[in-house]
py3Dmol code that shows the C-alpha trace and the ligand (Angstrom):
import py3Dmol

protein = """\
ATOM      1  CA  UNK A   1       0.777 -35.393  17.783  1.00  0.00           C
ATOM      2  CA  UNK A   2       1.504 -34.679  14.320  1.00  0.00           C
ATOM      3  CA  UNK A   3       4.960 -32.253  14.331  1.00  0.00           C
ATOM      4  CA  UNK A   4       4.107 -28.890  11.826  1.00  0.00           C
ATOM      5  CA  UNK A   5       7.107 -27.083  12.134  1.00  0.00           C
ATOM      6  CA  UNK A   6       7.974 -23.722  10.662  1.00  0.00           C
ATOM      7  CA  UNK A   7      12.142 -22.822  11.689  1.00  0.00           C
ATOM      8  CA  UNK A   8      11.838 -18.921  11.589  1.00  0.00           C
ATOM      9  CA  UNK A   9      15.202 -16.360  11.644  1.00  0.00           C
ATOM     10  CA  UNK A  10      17.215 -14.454   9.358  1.00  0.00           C
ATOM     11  CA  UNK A  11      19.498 -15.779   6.430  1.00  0.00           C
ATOM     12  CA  UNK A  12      22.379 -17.792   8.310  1.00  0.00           C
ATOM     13  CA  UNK A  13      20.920 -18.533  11.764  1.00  0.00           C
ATOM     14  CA  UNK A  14      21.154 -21.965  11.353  1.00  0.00           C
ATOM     15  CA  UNK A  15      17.643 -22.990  10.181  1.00  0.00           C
ATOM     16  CA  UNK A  16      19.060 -25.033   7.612  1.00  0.00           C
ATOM     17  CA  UNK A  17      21.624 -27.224   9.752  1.00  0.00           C
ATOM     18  CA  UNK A  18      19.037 -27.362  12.333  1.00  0.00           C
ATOM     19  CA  UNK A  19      16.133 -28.283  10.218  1.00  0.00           C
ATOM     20  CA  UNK A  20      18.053 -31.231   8.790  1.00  0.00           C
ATOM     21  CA  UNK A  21      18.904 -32.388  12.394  1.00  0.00           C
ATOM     22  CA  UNK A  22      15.318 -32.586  12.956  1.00  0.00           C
ATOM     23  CA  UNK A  23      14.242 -34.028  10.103  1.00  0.00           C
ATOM     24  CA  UNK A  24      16.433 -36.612  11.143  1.00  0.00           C
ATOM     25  CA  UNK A  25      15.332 -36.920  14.556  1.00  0.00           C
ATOM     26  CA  UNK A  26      11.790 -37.316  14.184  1.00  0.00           C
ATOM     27  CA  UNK A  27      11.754 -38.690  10.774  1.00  0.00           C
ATOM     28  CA  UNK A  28       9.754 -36.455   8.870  1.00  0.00           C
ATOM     29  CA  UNK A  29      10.872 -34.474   6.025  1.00  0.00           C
ATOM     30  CA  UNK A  30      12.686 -31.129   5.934  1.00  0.00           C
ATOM     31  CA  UNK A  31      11.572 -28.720   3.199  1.00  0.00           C
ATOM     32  CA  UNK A  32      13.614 -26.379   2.425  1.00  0.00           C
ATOM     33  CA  UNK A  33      12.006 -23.623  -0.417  1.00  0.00           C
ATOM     34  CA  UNK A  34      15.419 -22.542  -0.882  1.00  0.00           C
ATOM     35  CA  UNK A  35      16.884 -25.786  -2.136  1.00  0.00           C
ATOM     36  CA  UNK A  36      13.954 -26.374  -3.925  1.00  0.00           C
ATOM     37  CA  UNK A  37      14.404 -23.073  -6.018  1.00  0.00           C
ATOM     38  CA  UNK A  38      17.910 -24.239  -6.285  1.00  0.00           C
ATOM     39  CA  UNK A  39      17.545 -27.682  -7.791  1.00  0.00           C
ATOM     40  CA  UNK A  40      14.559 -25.972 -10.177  1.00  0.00           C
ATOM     41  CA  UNK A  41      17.166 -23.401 -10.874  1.00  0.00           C
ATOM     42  CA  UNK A  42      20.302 -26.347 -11.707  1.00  0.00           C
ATOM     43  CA  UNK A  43      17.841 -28.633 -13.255  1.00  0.00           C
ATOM     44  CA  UNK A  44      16.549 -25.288 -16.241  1.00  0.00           C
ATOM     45  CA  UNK A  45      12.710 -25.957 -15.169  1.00  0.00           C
ATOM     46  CA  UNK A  46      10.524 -22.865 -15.928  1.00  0.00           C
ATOM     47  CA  UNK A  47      10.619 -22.035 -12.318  1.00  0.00           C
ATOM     48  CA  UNK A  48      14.336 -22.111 -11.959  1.00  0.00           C
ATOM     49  CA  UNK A  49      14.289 -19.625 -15.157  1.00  0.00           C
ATOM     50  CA  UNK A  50      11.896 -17.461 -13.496  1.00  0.00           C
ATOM     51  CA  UNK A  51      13.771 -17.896  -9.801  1.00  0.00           C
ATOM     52  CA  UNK A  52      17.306 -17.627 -11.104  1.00  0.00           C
ATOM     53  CA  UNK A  53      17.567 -13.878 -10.959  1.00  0.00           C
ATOM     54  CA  UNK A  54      15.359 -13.061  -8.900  1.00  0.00           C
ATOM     55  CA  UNK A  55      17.568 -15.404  -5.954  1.00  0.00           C
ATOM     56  CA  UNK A  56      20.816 -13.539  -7.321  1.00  0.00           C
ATOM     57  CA  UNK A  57      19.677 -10.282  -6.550  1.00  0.00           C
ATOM     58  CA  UNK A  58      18.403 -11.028  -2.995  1.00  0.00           C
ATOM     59  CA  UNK A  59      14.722 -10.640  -3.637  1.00  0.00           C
ATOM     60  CA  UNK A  60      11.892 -12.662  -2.802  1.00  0.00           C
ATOM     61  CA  UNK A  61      10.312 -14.830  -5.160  1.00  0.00           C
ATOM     62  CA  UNK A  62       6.872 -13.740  -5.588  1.00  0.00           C
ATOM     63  CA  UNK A  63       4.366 -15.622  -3.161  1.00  0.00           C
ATOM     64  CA  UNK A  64       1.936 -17.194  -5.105  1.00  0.00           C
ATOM     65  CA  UNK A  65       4.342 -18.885  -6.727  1.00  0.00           C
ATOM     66  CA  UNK A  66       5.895 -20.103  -3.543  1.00  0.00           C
ATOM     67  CA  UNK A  67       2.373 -21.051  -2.272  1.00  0.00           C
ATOM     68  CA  UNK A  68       1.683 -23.208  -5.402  1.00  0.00           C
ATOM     69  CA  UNK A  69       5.259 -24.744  -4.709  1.00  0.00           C
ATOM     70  CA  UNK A  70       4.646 -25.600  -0.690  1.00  0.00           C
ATOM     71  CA  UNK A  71       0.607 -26.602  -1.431  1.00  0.00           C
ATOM     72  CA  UNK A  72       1.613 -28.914  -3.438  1.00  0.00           C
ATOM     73  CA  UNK A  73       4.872 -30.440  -1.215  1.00  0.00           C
ATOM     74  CA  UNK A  74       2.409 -30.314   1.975  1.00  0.00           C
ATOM     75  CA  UNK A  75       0.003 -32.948   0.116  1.00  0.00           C
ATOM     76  CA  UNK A  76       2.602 -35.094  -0.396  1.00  0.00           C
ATOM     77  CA  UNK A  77       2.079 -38.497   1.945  1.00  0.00           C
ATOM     78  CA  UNK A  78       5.441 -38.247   3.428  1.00  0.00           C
ATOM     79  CA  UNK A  79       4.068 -35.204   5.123  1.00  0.00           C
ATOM     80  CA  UNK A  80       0.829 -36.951   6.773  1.00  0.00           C
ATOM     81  CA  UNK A  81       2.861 -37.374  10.452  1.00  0.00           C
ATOM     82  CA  UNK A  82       5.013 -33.706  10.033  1.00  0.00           C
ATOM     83  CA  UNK A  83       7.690 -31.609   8.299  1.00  0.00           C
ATOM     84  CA  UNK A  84       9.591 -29.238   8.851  1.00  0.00           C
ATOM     85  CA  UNK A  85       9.406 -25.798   6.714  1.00  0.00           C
ATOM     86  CA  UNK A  86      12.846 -24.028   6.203  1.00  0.00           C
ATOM     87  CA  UNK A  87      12.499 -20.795   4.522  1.00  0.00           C
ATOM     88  CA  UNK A  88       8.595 -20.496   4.225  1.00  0.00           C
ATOM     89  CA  UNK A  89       6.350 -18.118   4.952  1.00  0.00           C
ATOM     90  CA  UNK A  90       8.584 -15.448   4.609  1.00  0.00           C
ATOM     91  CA  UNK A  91       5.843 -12.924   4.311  1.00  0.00           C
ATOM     92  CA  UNK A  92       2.897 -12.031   5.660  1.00  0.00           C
ATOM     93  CA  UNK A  93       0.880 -13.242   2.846  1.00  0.00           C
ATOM     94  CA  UNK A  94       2.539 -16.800   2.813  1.00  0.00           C
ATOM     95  CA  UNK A  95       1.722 -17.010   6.587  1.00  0.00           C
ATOM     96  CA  UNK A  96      -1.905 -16.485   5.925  1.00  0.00           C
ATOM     97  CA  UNK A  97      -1.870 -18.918   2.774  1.00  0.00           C
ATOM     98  CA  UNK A  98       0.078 -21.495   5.263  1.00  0.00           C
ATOM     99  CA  UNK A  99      -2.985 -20.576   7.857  1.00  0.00           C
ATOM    100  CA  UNK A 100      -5.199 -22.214   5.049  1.00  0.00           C
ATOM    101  CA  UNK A 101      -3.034 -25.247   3.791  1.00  0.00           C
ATOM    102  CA  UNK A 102      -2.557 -27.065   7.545  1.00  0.00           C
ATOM    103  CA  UNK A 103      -2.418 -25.971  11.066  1.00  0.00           C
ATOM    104  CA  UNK A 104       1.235 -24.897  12.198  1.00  0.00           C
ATOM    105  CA  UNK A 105       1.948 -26.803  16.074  1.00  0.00           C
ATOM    106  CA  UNK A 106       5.713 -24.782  16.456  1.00  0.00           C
ATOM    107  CA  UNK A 107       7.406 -21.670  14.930  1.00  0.00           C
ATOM    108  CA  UNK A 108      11.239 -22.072  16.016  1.00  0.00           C
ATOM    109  CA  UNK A 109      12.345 -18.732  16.074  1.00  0.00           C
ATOM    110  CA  UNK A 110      16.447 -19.048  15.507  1.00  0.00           C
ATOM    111  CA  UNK A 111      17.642 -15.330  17.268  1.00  0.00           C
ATOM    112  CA  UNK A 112      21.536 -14.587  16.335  1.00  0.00           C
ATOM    113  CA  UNK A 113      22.284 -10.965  16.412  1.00  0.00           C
ATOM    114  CA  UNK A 114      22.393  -9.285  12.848  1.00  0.00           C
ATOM    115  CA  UNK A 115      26.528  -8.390  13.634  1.00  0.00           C
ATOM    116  CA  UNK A 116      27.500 -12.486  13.588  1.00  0.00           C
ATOM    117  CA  UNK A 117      25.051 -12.927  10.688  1.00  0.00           C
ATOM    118  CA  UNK A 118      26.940 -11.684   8.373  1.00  0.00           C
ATOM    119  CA  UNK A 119      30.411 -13.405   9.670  1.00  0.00           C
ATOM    120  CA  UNK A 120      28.146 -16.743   9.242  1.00  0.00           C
ATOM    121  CA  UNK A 121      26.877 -16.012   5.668  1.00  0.00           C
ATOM    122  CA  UNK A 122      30.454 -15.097   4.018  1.00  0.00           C
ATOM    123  CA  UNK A 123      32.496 -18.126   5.374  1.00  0.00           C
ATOM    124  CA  UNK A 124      29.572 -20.826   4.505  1.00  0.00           C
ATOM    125  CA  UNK A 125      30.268 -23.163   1.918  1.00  0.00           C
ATOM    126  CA  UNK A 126      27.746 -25.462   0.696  1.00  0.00           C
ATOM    127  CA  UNK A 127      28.393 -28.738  -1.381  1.00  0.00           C
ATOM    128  CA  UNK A 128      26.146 -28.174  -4.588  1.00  0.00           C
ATOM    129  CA  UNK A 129      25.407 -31.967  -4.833  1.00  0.00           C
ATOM    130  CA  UNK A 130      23.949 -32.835  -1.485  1.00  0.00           C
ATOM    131  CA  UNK A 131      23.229 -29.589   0.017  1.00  0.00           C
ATOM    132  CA  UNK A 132      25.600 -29.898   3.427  1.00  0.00           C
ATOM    133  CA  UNK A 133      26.564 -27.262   4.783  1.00  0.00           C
ATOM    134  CA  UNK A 134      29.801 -25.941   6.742  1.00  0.00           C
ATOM    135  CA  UNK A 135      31.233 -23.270   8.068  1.00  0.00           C
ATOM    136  CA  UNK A 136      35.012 -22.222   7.170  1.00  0.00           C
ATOM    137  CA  UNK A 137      35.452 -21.206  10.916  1.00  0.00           C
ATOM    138  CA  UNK A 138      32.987 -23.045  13.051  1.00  0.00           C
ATOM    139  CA  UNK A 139      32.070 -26.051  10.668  1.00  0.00           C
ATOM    140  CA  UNK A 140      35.137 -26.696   8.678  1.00  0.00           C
ATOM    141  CA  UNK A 141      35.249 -29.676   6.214  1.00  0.00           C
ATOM    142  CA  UNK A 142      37.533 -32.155   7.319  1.00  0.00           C
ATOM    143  CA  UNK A 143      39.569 -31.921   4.137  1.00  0.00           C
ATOM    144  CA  UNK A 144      39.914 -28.568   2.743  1.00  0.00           C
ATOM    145  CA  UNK A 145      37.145 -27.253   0.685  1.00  0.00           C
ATOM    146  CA  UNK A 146      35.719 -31.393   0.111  1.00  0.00           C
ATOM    147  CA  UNK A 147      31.798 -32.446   1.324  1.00  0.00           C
ATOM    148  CA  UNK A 148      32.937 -34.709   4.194  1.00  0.00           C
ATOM    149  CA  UNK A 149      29.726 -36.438   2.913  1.00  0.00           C
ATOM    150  CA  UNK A 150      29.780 -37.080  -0.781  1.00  0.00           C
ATOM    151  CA  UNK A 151      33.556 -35.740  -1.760  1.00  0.00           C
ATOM    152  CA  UNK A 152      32.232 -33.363  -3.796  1.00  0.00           C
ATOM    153  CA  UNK A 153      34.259 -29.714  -4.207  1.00  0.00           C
ATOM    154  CA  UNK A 154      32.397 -27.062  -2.224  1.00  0.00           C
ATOM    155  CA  UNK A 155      31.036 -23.782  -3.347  1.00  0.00           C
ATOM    156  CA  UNK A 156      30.549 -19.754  -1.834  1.00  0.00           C
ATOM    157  CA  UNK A 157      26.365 -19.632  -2.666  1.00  0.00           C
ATOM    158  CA  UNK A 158      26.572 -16.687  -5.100  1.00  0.00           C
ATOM    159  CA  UNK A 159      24.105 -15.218  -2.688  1.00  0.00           C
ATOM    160  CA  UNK A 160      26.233 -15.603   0.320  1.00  0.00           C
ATOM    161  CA  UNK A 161      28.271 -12.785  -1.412  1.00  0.00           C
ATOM    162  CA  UNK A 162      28.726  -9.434   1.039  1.00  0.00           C
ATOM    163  CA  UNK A 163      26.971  -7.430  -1.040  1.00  0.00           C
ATOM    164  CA  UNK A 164      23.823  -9.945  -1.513  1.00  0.00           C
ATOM    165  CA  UNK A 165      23.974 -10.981   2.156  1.00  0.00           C
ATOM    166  CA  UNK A 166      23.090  -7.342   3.233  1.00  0.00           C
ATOM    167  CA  UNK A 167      20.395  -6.823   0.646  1.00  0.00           C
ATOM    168  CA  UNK A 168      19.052 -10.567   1.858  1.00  0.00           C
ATOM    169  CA  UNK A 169      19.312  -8.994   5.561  1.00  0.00           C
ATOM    170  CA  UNK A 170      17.341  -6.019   4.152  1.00  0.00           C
ATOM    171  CA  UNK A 171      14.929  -7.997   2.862  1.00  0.00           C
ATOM    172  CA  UNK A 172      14.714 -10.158   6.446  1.00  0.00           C
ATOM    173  CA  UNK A 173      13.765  -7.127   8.246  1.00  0.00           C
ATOM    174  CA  UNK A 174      11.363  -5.637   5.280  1.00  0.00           C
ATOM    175  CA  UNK A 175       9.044  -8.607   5.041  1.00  0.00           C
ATOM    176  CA  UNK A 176      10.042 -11.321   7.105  1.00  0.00           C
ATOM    177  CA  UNK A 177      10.731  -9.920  10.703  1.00  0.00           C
ATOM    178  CA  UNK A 178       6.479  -9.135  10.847  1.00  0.00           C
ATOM    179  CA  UNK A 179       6.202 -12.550  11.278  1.00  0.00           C
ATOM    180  CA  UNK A 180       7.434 -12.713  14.819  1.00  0.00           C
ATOM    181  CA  UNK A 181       4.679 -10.647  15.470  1.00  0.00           C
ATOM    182  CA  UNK A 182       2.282 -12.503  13.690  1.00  0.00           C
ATOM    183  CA  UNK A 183       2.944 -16.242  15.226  1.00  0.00           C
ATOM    184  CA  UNK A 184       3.680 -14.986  18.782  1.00  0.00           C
ATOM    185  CA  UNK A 185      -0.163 -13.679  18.606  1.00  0.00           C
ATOM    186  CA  UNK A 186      -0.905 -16.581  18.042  1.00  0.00           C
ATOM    187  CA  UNK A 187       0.853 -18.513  21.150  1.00  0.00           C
ATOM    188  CA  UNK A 188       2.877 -20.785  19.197  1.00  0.00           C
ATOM    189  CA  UNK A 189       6.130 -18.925  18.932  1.00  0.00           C
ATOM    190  CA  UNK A 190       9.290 -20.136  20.457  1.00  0.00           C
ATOM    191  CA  UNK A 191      12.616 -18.288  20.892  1.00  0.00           C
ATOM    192  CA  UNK A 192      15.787 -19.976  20.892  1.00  0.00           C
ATOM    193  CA  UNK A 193      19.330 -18.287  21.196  1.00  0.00           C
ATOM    194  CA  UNK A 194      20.965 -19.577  18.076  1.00  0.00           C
ATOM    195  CA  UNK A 195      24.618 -17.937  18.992  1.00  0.00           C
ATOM    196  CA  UNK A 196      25.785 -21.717  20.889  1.00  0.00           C
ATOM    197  CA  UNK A 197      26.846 -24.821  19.797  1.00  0.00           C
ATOM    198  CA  UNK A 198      24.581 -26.766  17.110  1.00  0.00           C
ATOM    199  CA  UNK A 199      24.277 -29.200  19.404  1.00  0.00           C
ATOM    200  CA  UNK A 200      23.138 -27.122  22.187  1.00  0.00           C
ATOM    201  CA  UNK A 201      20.715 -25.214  19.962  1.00  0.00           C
ATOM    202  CA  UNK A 202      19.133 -28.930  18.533  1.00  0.00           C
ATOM    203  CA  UNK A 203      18.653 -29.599  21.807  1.00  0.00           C
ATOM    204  CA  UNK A 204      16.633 -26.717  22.936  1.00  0.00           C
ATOM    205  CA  UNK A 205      14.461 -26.734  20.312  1.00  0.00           C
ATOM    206  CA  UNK A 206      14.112 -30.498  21.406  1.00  0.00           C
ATOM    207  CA  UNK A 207      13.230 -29.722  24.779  1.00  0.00           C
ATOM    208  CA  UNK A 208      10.157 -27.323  23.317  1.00  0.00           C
ATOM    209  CA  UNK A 209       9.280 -29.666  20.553  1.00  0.00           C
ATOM    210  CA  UNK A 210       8.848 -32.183  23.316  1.00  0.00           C
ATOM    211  CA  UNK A 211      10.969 -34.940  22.384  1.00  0.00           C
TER     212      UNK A 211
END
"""
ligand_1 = """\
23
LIG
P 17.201 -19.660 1.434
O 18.026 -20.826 1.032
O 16.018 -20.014 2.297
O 18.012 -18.532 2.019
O 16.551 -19.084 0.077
C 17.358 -18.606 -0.979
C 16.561 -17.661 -1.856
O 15.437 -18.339 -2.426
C 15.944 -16.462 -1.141
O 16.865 -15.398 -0.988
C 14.790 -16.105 -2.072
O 15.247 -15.434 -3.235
C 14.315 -17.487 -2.508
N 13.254 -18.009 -1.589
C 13.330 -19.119 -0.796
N 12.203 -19.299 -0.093
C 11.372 -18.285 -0.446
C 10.064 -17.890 -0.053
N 9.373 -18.587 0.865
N 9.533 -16.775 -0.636
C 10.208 -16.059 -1.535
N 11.452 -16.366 -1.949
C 12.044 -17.464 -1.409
"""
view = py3Dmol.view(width=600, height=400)
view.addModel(protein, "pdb")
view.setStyle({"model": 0}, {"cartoon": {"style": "trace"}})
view.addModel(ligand_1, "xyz")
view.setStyle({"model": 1}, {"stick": {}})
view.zoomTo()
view.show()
């Protein structure tokens, strides 16, 4: 059966390192809106200009533009067995556009309680060439501050600042958190207690993707 997968959660669950893992796994692309807005954003296109302040503050990007973005990823042929959506819907009104794109088969709902969240957002590094991410406590580069991947130097997200984790938090519970609601009426919401191991949490979603 054709794997559409939407990871749901707060900033900092793990979506991101979990998505990838997937990806991997079942060989079908991980798309990630975030590093989309982020390469459109390094690379000067109108959309990064548009994006750019917008992501620094927090705030959402506005939804049609984020529906135009995923339409036109989802067409793509590498999608035609799967993907995996990281970051998107994030609102009500990209859930229903979603509803109208492709039918979703899992919603992976990453639950870490709001208190570690923001432990997990401050000490993340990412490497801004290949996207890896680590984790100064739990995830630590093998040599200080260098991608273990690509030996690139390793950067503090501007929005992985305090004061733009809380307002990214805010904005979670705002707009996002309805969507619990809104995929669990539907039967196709799965909880999984992101506060283990990566390994452990890959392999529950595993067991509920069905291998
Ligand atoms: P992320 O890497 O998923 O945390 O996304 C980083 C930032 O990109 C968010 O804080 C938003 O400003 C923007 N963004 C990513 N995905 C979306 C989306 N689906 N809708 C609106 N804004 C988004």
């Amino acid at each position: 059966m054709k794997k559409s997968i939407v990871m749901l959660g707060a900033p900092g669950v793990g979506k991101g390192t979990q998505a990838k893992l997937l990806a991997e796994k079942f060989n079908i692309p991980h798309i990630s809106t975030g590093d989309m807005l982020r390469t459109a954003v390094k690379e000067g296109t109108e959309l990064g200009l548009k994006a750019k302040e917008i992501m620094e503050r927090g705030e959402l990007v506005p939804d049609h533009i984020m529906n135009g973005i995923v339409k036109e990823r989802l067409s793509k042929d590498d999608c035609k067995n799967g993907y995996i959506l990281d970051g998107y819907p994030r609102t009500i009104a990209q859930a229903e556009f979603l509803d109208t794109v492709d039918k979703i088969n899992y919603v992976i709902y990453i639950d870490v309680p709001e208190e570690l969240i923001i432990k997990r957002l401050v000490l993340r590094r990412t490497c801004p060439n290949c996207g890896a991410m680590y984790h100064l406590e739990y995830n630590p580069p093998k040599n200080d501050n260098i991608c273990d991947k690509c030996g690139t130097p390793l950067i503090q997200r501007d929005d992985d600042k305090e004061d733009v984790v809380k307002r990214r938090l805010a904005v979670y519970n705002e707009k996002t958190a309805s969507l619990l609601d809104y995929y669990r009426n539907r039967g196709i919401l799965k909880k999984i207690d992101g506060n283990r191991p990566i390994n452990e949490v890959l392999q529950s979603i595993v067991q509920v993707i069905g291998g």
